[in-house]
DSSP file (Angstrom, degrees, kcal/mol; ACC not computed):
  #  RESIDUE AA STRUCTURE BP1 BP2  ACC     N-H-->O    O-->H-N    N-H-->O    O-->H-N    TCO  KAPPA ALPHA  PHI   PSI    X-CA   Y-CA   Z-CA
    1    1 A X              0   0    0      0, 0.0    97,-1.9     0, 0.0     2,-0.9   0.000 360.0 360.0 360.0 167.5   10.8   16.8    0.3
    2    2 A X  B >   -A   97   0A   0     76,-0.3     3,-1.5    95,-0.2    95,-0.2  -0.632 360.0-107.1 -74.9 108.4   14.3   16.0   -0.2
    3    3 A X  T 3  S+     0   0    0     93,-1.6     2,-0.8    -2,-0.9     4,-0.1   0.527  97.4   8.5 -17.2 153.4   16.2   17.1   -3.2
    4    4 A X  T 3  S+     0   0    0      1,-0.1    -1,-0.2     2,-0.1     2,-0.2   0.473  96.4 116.4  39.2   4.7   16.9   13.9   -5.7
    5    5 A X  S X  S-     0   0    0     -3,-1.5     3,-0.5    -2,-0.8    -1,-0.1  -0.421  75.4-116.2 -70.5 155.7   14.9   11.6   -4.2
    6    6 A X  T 3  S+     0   0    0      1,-0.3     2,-0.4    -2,-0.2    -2,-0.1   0.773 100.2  90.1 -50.4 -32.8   11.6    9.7   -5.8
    7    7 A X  T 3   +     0   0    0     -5,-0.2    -1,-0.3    -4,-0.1     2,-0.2  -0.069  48.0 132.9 -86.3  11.9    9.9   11.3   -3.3
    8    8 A X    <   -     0   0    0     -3,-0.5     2,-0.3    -2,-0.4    71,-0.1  -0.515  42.5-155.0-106.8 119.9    8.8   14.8   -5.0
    9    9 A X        +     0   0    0     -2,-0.2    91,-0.2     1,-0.1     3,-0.1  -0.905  30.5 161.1 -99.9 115.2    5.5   15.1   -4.2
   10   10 A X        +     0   0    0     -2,-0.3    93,-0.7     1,-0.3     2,-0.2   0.508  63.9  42.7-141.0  -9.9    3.6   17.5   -6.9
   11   11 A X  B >   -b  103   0B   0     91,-0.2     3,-3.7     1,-0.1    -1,-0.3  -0.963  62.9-136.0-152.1 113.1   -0.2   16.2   -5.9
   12   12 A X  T 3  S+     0   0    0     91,-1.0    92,-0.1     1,-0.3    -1,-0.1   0.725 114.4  51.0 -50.6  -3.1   -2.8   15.2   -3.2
   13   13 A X  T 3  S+     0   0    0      2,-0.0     2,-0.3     3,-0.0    -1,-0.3   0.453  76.2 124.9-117.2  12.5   -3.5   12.5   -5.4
   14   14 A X    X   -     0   0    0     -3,-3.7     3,-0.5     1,-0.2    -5,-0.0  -0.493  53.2-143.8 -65.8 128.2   -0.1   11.1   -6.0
   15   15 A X  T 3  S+     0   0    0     -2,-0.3     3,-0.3     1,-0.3    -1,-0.2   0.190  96.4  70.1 -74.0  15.3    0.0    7.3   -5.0
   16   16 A X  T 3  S+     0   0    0      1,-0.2    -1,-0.3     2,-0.1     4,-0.1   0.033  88.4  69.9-116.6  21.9    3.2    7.2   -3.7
   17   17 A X  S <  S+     0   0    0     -3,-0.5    -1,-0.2     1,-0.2    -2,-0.1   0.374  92.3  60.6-115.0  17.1    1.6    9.5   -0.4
   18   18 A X  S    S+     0   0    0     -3,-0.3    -1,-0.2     1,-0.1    -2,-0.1   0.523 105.3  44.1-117.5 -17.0   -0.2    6.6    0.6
   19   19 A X  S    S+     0   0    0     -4,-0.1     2,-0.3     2,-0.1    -2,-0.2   0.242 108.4  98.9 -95.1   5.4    3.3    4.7    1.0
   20   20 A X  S    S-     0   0    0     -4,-0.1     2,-0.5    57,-0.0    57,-0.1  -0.880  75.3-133.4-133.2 158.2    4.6    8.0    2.8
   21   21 A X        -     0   0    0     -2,-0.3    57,-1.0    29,-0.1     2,-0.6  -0.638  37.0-154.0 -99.3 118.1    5.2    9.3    6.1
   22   22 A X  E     -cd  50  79C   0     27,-1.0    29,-2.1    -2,-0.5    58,-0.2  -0.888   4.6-146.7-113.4 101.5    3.5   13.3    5.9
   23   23 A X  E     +cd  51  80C   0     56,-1.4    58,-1.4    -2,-0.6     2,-0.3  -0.153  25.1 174.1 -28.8 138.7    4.7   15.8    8.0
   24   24 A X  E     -cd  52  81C   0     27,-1.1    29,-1.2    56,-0.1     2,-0.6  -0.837  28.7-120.0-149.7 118.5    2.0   18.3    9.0
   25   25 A X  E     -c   53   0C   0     56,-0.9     2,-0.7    -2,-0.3    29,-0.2  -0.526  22.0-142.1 -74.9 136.1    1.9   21.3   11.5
   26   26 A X        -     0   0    0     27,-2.3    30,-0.4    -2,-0.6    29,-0.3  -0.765  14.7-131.5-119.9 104.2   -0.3   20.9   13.9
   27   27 A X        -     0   0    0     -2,-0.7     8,-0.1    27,-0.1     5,-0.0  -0.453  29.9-103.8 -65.4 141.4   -2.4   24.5   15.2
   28   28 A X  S    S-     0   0    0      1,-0.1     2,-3.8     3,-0.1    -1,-0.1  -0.072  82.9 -22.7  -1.8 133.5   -2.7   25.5   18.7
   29   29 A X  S    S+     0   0    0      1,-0.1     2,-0.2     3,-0.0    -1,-0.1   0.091 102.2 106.9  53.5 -36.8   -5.8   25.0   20.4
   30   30 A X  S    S-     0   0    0     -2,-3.8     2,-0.2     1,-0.1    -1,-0.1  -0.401  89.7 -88.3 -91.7 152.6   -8.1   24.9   17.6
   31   31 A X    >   -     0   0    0     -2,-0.2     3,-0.6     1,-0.2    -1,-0.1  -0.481  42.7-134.6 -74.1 146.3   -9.5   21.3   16.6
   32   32 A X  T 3  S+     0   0    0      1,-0.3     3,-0.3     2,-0.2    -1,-0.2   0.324  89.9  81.9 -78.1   2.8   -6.8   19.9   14.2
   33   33 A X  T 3  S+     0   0    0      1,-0.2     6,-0.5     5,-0.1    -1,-0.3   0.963  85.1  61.6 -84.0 -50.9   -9.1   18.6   11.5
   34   34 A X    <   +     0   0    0     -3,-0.6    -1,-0.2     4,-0.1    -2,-0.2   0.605  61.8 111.0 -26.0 -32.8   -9.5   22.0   10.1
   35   35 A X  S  > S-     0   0    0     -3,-0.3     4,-2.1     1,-0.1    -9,-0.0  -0.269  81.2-124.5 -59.4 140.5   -5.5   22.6    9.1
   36   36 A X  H  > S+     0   0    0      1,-0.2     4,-1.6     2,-0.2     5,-0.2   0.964 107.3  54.3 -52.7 -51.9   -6.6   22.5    4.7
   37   37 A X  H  > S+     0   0    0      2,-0.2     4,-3.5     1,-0.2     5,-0.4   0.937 104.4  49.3 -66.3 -41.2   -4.2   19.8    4.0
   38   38 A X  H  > S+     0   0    0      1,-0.2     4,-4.1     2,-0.2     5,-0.5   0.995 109.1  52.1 -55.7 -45.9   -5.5   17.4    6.7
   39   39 A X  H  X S+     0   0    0     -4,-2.1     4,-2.2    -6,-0.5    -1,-0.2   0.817 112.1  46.3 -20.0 -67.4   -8.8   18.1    5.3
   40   40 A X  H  X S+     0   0    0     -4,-1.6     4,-0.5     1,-0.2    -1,-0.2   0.746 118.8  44.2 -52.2 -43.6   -7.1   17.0    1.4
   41   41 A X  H  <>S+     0   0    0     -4,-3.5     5,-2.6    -5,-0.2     6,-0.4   0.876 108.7  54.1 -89.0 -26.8   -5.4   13.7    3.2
   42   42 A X  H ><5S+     0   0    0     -4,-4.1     3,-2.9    -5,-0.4    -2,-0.2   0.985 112.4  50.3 -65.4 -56.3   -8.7   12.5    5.4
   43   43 A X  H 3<5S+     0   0    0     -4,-2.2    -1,-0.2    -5,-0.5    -2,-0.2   0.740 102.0  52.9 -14.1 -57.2  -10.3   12.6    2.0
   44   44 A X  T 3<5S-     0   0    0     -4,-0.5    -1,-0.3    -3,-0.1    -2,-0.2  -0.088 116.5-113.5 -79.4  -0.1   -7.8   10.7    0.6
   45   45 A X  T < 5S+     0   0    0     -3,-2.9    -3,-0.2     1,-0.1     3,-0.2   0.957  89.2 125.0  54.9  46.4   -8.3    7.4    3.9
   46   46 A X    > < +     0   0    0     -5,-2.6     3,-2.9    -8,-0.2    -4,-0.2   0.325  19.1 107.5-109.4  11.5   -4.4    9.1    4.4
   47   47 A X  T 3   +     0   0    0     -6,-0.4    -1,-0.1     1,-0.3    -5,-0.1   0.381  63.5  65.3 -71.3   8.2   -4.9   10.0    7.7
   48   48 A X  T 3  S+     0   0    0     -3,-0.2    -1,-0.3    -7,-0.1    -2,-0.1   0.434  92.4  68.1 -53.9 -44.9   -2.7    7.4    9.0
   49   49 A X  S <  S+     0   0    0     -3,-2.9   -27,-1.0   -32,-0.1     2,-0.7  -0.371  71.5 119.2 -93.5  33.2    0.2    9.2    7.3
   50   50 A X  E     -c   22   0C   0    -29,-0.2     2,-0.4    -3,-0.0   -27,-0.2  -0.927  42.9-173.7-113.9 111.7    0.1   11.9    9.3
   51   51 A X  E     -c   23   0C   0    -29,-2.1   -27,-1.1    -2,-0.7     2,-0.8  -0.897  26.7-148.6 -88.1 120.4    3.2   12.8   11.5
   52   52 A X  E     -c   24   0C   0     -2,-0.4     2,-0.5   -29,-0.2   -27,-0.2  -0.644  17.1-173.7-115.1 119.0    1.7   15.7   13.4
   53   53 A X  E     -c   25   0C   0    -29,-1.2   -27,-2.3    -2,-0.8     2,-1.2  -0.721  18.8-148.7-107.2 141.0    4.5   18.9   14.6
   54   54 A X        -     0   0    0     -2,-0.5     3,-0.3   -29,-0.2   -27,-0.1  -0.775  11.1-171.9 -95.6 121.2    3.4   21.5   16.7
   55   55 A X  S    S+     0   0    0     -2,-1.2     9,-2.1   -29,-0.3     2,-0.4   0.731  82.9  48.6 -95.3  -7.8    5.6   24.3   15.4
   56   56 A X        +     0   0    0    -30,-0.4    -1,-0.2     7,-0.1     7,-0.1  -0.692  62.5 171.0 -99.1  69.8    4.2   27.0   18.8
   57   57 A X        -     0   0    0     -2,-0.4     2,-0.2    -3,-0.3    -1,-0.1   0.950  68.2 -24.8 -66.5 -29.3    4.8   24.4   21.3
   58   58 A X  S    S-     0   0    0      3,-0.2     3,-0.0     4,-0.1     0, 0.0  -0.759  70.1-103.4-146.1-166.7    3.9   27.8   24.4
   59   59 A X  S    S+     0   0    0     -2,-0.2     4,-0.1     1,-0.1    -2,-0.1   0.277 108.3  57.7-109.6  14.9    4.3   31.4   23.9
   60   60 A X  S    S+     0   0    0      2,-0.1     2,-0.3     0, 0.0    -1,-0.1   0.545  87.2  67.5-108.8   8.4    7.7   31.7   26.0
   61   61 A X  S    S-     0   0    0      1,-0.1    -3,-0.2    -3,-0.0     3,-0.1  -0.807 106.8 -89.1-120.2 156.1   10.1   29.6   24.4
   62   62 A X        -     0   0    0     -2,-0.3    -4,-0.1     1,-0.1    -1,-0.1  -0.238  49.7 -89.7 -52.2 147.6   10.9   31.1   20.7
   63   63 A X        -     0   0    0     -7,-0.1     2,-0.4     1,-0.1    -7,-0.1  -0.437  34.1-148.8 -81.8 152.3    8.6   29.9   17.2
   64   64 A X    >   +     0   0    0     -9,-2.1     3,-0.8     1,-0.1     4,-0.1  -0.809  25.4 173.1-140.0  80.7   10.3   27.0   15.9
   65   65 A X  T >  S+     0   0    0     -2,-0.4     3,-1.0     1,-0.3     4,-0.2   0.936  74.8  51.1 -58.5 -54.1    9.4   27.4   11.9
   66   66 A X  T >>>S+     0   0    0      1,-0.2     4,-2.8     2,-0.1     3,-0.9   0.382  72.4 108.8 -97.5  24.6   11.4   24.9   10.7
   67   67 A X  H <>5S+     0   0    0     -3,-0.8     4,-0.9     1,-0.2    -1,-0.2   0.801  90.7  48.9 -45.7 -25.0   10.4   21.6   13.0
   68   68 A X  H <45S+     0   0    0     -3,-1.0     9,-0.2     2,-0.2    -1,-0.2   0.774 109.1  41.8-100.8  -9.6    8.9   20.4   10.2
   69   69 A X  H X>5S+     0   0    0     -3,-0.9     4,-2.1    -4,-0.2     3,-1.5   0.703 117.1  58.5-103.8 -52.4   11.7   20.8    7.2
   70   70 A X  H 3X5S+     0   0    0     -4,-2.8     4,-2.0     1,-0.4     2,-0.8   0.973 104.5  46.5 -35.5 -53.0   14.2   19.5   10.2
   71   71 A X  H 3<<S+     0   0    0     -4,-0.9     6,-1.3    -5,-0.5    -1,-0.4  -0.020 111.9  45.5 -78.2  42.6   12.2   16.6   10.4
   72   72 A X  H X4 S+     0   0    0     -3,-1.5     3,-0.7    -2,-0.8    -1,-0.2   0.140 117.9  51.8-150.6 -65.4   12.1   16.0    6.0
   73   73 A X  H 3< S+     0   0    0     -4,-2.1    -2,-0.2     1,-0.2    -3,-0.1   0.898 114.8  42.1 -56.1 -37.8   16.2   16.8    6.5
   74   74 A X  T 3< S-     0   0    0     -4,-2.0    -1,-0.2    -5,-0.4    -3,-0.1   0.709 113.9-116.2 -85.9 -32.0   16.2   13.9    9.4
   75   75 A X  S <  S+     0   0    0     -3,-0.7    -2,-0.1    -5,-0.4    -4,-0.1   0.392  75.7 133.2  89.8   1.5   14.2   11.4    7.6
   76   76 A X  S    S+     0   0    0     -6,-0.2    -4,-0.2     2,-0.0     2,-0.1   0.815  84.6  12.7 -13.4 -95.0   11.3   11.6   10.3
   77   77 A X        -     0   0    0     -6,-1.3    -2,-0.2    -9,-0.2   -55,-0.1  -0.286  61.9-140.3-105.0-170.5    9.3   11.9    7.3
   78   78 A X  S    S+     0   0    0    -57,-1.0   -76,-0.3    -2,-0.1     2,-0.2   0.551  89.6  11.2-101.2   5.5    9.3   11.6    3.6
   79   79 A X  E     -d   22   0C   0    -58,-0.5   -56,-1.4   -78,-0.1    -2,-0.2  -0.886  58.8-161.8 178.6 150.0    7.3   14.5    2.8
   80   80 A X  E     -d   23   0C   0     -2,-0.2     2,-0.7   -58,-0.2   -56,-0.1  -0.825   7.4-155.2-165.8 154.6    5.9   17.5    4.5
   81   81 A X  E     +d   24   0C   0    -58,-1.4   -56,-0.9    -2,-0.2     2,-0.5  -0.798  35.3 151.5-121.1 117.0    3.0   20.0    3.4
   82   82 A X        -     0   0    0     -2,-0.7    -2,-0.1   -58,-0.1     5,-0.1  -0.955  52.4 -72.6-148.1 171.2    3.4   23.6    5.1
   83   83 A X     >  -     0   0    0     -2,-0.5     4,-1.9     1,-0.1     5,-0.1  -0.356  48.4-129.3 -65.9 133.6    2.6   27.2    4.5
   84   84 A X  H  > S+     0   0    0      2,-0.2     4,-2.8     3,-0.2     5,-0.4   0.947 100.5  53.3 -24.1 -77.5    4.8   28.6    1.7
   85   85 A X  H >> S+     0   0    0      1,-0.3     3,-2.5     2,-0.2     4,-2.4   0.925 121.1  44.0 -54.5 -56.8    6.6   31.9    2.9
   86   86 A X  H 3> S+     0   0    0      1,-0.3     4,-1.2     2,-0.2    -1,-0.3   0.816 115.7  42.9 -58.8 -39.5    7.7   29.4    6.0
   87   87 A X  H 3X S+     0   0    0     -4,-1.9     4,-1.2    -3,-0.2    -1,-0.3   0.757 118.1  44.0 -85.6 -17.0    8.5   26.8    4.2
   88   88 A X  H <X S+     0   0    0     -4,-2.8     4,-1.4    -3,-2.5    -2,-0.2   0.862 106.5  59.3 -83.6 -29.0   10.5   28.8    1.4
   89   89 A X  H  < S+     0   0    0     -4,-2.4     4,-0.5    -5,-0.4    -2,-0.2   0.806 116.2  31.9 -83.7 -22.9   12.1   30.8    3.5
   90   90 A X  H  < S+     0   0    0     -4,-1.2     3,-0.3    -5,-0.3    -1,-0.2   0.737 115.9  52.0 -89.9  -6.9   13.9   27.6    5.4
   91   91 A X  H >< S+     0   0    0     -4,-1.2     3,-4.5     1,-0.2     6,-0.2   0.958  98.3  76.2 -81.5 -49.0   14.2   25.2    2.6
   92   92 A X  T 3< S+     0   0    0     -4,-1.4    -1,-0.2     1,-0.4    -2,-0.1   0.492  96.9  42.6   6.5 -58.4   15.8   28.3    1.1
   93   93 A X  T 3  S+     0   0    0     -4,-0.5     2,-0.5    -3,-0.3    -1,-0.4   0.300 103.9  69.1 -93.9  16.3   19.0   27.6    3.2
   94   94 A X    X   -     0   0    0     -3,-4.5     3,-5.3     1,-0.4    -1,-0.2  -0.675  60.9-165.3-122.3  93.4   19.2   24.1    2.7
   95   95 A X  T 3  S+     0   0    0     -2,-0.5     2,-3.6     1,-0.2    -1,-0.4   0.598  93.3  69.8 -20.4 -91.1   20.2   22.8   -1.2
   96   96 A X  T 3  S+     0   0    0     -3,-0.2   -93,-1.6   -94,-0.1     2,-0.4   0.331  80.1  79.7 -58.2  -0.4   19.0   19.8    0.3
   97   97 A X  B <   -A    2   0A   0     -3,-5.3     2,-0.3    -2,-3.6   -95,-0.2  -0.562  63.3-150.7 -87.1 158.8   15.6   20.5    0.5
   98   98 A X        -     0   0    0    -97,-1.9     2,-0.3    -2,-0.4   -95,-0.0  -0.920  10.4-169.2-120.1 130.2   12.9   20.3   -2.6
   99   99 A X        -     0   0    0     -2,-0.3     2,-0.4    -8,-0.0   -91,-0.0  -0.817   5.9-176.7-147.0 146.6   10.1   22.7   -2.2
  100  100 A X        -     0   0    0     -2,-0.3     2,-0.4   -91,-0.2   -91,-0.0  -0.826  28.4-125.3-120.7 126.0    7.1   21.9   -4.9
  101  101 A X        -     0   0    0     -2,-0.4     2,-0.1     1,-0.1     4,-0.0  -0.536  40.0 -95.7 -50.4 125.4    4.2   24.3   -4.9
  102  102 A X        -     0   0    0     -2,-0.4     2,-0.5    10,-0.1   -91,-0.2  -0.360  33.7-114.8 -74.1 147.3    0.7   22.3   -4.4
  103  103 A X  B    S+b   11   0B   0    -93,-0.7   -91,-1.0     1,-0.2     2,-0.1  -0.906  90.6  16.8-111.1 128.0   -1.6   21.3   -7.0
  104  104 A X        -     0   0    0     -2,-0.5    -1,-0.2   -93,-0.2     8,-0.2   0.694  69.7-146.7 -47.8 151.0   -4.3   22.5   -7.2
  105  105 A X  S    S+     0   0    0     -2,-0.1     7,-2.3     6,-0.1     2,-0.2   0.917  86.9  34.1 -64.1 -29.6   -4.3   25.4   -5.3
  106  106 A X  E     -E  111   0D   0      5,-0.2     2,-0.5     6,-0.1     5,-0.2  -0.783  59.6-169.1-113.8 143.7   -7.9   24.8   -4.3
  107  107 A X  E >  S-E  110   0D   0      3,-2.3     3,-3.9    -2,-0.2     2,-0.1  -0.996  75.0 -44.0-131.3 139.4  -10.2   21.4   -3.6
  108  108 A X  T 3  S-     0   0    0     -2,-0.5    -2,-0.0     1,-0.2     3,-0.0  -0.216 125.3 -20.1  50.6-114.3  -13.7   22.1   -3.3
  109  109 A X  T 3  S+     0   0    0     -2,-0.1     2,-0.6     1,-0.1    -1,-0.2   0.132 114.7  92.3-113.9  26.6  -14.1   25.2   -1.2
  110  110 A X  E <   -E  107   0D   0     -3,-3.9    -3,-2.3   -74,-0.0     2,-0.5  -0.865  58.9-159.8-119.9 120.9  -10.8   25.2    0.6
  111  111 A X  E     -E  106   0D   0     -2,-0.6    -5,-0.2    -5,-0.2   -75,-0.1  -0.625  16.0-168.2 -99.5 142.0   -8.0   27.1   -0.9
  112  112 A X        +     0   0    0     -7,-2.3     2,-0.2    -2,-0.5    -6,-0.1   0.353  68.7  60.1-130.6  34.1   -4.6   26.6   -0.3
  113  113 A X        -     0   0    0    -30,-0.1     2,-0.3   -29,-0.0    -1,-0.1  -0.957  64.9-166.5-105.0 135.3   -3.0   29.7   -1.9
  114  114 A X        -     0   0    0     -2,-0.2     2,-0.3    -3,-0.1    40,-0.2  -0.731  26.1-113.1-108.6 153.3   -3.7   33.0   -1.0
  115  115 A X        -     0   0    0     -2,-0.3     2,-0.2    41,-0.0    41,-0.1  -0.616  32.7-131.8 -96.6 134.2   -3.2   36.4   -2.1
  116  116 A X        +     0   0    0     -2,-0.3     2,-0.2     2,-0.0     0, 0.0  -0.764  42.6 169.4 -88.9 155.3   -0.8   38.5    0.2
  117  117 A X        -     0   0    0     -2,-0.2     2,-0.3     2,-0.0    -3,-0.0  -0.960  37.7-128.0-178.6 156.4   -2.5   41.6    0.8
  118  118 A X        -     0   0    0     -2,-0.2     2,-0.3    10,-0.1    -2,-0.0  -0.703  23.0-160.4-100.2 141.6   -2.6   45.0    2.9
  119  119 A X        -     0   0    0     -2,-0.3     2,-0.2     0, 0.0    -2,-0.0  -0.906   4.1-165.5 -99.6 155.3   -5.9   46.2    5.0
  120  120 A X        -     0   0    0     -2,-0.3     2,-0.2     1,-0.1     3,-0.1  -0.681  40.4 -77.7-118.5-165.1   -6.7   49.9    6.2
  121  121 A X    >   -     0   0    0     -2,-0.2     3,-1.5     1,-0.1    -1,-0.1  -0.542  61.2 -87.8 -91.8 173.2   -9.2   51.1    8.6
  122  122 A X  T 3  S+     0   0    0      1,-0.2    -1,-0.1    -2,-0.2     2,-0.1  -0.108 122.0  18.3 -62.7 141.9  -13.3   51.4    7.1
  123  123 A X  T 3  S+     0   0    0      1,-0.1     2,-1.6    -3,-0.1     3,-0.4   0.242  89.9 119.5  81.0 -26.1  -13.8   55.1    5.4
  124  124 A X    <>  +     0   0    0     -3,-1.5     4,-0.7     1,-0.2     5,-0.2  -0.008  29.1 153.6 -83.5  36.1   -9.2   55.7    5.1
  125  125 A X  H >>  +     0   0    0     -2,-1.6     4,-3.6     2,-0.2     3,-1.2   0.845  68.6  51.7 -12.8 -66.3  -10.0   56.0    1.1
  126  126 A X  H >> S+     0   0    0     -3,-0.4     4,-3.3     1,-0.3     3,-0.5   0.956 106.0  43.9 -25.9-101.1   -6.6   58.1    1.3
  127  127 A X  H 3> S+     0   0    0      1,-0.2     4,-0.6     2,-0.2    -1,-0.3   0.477 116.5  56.6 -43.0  -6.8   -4.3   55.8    3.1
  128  128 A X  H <X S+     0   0    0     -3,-1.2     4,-1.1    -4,-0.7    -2,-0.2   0.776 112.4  37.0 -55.2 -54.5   -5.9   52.9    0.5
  129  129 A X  H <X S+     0   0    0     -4,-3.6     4,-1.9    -3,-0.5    -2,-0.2   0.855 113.3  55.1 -96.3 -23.1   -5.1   54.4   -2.6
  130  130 A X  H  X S+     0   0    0     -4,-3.3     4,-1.7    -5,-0.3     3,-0.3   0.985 114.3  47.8 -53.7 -55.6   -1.6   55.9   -1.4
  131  131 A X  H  X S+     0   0    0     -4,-0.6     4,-1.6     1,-0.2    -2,-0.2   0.615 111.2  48.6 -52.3 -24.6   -0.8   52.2   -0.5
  132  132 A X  H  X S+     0   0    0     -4,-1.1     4,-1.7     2,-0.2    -1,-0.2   0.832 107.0  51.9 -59.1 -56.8   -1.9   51.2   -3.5
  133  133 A X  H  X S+     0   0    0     -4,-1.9     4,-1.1    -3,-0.3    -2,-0.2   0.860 108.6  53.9 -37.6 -58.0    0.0   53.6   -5.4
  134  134 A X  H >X S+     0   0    0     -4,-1.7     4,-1.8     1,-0.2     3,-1.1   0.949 106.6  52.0 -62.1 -55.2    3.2   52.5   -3.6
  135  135 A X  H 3< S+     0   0    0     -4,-1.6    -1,-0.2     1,-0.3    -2,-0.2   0.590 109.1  47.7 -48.3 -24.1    2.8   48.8   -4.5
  136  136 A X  H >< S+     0   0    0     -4,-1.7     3,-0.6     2,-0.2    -1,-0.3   0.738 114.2  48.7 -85.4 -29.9    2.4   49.4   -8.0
  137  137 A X  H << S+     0   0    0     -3,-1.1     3,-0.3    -4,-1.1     4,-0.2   0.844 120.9  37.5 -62.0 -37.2    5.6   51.8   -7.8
  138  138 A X  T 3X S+     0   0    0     -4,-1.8     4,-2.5     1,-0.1    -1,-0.2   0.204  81.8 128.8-110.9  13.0    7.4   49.3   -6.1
  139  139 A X  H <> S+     0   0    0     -3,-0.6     4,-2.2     1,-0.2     5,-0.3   0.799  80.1  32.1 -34.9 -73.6    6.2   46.1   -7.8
  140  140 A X  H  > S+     0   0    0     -3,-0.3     4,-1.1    -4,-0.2     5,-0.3   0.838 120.7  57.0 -85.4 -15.6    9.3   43.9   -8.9
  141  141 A X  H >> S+     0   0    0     -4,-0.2     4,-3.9     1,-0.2     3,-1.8   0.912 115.6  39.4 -60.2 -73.9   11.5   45.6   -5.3
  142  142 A X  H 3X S+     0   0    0     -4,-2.5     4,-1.8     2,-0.3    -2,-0.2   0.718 118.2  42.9 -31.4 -62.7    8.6   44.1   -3.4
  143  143 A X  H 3X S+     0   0    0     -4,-2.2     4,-1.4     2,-0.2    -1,-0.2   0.663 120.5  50.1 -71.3 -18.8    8.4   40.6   -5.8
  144  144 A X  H <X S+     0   0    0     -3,-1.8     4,-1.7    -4,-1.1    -2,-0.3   0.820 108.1  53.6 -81.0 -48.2   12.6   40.8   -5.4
  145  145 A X  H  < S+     0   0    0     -4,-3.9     3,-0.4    -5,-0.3     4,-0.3   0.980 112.1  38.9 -55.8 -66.7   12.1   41.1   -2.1
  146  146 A X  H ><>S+     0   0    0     -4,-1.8     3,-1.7     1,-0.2     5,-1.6   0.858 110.0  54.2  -2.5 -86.2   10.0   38.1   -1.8
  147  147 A X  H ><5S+     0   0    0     -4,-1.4     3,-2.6     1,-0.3    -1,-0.2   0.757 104.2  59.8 -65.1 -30.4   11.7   35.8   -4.0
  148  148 A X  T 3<5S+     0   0    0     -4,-1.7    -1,-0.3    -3,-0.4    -2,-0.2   0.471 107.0  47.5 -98.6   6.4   15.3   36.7   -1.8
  149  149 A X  T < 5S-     0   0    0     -3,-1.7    -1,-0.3    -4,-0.3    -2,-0.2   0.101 128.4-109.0-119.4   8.2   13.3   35.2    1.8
  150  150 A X  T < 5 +     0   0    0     -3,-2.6     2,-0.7     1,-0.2    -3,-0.2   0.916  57.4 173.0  66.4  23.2   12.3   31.9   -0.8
  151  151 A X      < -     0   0    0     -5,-1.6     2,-0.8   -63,-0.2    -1,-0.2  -0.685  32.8-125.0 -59.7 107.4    8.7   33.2   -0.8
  152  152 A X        -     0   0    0     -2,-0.7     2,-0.2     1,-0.1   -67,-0.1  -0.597  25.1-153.5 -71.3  92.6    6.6   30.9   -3.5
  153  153 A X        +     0   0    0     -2,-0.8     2,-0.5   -10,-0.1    -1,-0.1  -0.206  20.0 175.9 -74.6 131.4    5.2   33.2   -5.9
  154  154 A X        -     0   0    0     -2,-0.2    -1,-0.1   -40,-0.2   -41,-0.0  -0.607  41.4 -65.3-134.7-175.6    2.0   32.0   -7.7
  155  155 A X        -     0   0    0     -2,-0.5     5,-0.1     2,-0.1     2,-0.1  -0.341  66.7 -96.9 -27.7 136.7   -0.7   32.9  -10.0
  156  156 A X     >  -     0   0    0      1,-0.1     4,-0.7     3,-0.1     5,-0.1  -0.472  30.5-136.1 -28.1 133.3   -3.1   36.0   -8.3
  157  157 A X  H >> S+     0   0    0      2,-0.3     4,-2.4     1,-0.2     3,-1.8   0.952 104.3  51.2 -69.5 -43.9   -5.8   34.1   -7.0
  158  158 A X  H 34 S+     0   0    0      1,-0.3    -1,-0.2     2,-0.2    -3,-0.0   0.763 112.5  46.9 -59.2 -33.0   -8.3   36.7   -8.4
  159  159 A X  H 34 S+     0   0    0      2,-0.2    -1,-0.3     1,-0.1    -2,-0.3   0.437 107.0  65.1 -97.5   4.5   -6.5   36.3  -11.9
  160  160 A X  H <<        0   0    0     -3,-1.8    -2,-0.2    -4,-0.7    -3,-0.2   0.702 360.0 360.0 -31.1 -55.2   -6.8   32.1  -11.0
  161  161 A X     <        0   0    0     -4,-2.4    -2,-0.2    -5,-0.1    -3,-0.2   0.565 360.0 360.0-111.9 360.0  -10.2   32.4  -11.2
C-alpha cells in the first residue's frame, strides 16, 4: 500500500478491503482461481475487488515485476497482495511504498509463506550436507544479503508449526 495512508492493510479480514480496489497478479495460463490470495478474497464475496495484472504479459518482451506496485504508486489501486522477495525488492526503492507482511501466513491448507530452500539430486548425501554446512557458516551474510534486496523475512515455517 501506500506509505501514510489509512489504507495499511495487515489482514484478509480487514473491513476496509471490501471498500478497496486489490491489485492481484494474474498467472499465465493456469486457471486464475488458484493464485492463494484469490482463493482468501473469493472466500471473503471480495472478488469484485480484484484488479487483475499479468506481470509475464509473453516470453519476449522483458518480466515486468513491479506492474503491480506501479499501479498502488498510480492509484490504480488501493492495495496490492504479491509475492514477497518481488514485492520487497521494488517497494524497497520507493519510500513511498508500505509493504506489510500477511496475516496469517496460512488459511486452511493454503500457505502463503514459504521456506526458501536449496534441492540436490536423490542419493548426492555429500553435496547436501556440504551445502548445508555452508548455510550455517554463512547464516547472517546470506540473511544480510536478503534483507539489502527488501526480502521479508519471517518465522521458519517448520518452526511456525
Amino acid at each position: 500500500s501506500r506509505r501514510g495512508r489509512s489504507t495499511t492493510i495487515r489482514s484478509f479480514n480487514d473491513p476496509r478491503l471490501k471498500r478497496s480496489r486489490i491489485g492481484l497478479e494474474q498467472i499465465l495460463g493456469a486457471d486464475d482461481a488458484d493464485v492463494p490470495p484469490a482463493r482468501a478474497l473469493a472466500g471473503r464475496g471480495l472478488l469484485r475487488n480484484i484488479a487483475w495484472y499479468r506481470l509475464r504479459p509473453n516470453f519476449i518482451q522483458p518480466n515486468d515485476g513491479d506492474v503491480l506496485l506501479r499501479a498502488v504508486q498510480h492509484g490504480d489501486v488501493d492495495v496490492a497482495i504479491a509475492w514477497g522477495p518481488v514485492a520487497g525488492y521494488y517497494a524497497r526503492k520507493d519510500p513511498a511504498l508500505e509493504l506489510t507482511p500477511v496475516s496469517p501466513q496460512s488459511e486452511h491448507s493454503v500457505a502463503y509463506a514459504f521456506d526458501i530452500s536449496m534441492g540436490v539430486r536423490p542419493g548426492d548425501q555429500n553435496l547436501s550436507m556440504k551445502l548445508d554446512a555452508f548455510v550455517m557458516r554463512r547464516k547472517s551474510e546470506i540473511r544480510g544479503l536478503l534483507r539489502s534486496y527488501g526480502v521479508p523475512l519471517m518465522q521458519p515455517a517448520a518452526a511456525a508449526r
